[in-house]
C-alpha positions in Angstrom: 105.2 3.6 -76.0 108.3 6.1 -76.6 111.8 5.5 -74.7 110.7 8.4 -72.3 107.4 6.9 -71.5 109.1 3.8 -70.5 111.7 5.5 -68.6 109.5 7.5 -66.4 107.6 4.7 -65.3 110.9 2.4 -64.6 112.2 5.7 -62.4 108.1 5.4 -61.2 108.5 2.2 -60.0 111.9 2.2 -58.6 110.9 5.0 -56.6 108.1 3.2 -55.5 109.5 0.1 -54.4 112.5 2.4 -52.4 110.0 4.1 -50.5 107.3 1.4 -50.2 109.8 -1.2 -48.7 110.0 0.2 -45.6 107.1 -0.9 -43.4 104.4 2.3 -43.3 102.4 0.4 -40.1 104.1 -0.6 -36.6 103.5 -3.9 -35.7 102.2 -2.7 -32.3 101.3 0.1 -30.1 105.0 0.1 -28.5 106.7 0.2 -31.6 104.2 2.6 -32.9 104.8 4.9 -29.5 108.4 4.2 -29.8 108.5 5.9 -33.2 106.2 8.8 -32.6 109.1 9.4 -29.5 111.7 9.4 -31.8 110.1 11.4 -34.8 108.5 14.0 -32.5 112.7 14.3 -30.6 114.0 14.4 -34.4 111.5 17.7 -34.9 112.6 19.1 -32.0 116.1 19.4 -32.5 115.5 20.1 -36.3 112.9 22.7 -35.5 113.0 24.8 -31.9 109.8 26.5 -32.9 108.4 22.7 -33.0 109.5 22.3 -29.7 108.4 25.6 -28.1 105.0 24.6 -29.7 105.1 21.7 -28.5 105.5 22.7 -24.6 102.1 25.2 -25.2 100.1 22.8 -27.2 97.4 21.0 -25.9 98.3 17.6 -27.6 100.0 16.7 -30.6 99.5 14.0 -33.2 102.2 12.5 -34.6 102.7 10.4 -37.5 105.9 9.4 -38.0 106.0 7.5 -41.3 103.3 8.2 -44.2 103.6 6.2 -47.1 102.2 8.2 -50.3 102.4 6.7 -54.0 100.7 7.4 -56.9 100.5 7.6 -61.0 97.2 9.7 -61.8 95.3 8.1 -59.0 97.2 8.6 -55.9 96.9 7.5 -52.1 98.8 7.7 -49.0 98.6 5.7 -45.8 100.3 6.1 -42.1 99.9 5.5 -38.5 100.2 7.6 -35.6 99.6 8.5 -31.7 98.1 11.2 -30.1 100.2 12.6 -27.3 99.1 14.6 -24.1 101.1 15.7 -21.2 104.5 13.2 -23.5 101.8 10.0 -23.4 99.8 8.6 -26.1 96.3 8.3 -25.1 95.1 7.2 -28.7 95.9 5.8 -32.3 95.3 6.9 -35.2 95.4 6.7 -39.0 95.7 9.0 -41.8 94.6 8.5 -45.2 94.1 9.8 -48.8 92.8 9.5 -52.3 93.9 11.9 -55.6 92.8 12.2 -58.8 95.2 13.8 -61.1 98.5 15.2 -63.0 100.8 12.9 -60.0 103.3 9.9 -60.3 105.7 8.7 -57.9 106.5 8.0 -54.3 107.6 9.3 -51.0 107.4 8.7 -47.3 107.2 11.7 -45.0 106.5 12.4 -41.5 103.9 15.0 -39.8 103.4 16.1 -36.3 99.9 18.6 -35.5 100.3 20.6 -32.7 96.6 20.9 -30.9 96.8 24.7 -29.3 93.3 24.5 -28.6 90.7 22.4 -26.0 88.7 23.0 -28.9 91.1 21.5 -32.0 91.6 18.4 -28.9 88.0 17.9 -28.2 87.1 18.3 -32.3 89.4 15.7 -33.2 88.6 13.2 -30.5 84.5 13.6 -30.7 84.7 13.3 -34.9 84.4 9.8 -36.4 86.7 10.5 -39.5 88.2 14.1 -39.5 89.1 15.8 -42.8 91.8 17.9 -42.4 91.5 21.3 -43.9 87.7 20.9 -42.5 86.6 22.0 -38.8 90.0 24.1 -36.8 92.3 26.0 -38.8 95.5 24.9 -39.7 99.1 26.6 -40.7 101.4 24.1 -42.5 104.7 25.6 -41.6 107.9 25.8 -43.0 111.5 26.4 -42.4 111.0 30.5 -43.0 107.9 30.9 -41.1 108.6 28.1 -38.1 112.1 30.7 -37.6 109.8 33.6 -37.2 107.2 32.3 -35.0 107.0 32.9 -31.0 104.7 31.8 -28.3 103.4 35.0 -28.7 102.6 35.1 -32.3 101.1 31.7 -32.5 97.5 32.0 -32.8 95.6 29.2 -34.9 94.4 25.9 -33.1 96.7 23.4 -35.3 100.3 24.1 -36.5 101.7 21.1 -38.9 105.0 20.3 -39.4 106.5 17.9 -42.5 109.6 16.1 -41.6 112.1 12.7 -42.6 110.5 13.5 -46.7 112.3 11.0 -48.9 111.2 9.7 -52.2 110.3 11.5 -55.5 106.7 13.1 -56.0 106.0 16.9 -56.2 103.7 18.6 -53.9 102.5 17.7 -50.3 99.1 18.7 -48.1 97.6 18.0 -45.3 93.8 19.3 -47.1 92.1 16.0 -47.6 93.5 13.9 -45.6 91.2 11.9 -43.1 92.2 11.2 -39.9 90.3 8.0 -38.2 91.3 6.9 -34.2 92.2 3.0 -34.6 92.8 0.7 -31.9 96.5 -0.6 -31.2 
């Protein structure tokens, strides 16, 4: 093994253990709730678009910690509420399994705004929903969340990244599955 191969796995694994140390489950559903709260007030004063979303959407799902890691085969793990009218009437999880040119690790945050009765009712009657599969979905940005109103918005989910920290390129939504636990 060459000097380079063993450096990029020691940055690998450092990166990893920064990332992976802090806790990516709440020890309950108040702590969990408590950190949706504070994520989803975070978006809001990073984002206004997030916010005026927010007050037209139908629910939002928040998770406020995702842990993702990975060196060829990746995964990424996180927990999070589903909010309606500022309460959380569920839990959930969201997972993931990769397969290819990928190594390090990062935690990250994402909040889906539910414009629809029909994105609120497809994601609370599905037993494992794939994201990418079923509503539509705009990941937005910094450039696009400036531009949009309450006028323009028009698909049933809006997603919004937030607190990213770590080191791996490249970040989706598409393939994730997200399953309703109980807290």
């Amino acid at each position: 093994m060459t000097w380079h191969a063993r450096l990029f796995g020691a940055v690998v694994l450092i990166a990893a253990a920064a990332v992976l140390a802090a806790p990516a489950i709440a020890a309950s559903g108040d702590s969990l709730d408590q950190d949706v709260r504070d994520a989803l007030s975070a978006l809001y004063k990073k984002t206004p678009a997030a916010k005026s979303l927010g007050a037209k959407a139908r629910a939002i799902l928040v998770f406020p910690r995702i842990i993702k890691a990975g060196l060829v085969v990746g995964a990424q793990t996180g927990d999070g509420a589903l909010l309606k009218g500022g309460r959380s009437v569920g839990y959930y999880n969201t997972s993931s399994l990769s397969v290819g040119l990928q190594a390090g690790a990062q935690a990250f945050g994402y909040a889906l705004f539910l414009m629809s009765d029909a994105a609120v009712k497809h994601l609370e009657s599905t037993d494992g929903w794939e994201l990418g599969v079923g509503p539509s979905i705009v990941v937005m940005d910094q450039g696009t969340a400036k531009a949009l109103t309450t006028t323009t918005a028009q698909p049933d989910i809006y997603a919004f990244f937030f607190n990213q920290e770590g080191v791996m390129a490249g970040m989706g939504v598409q393939g994730s599955k997200v399953t309703r636990i109980k807290r």
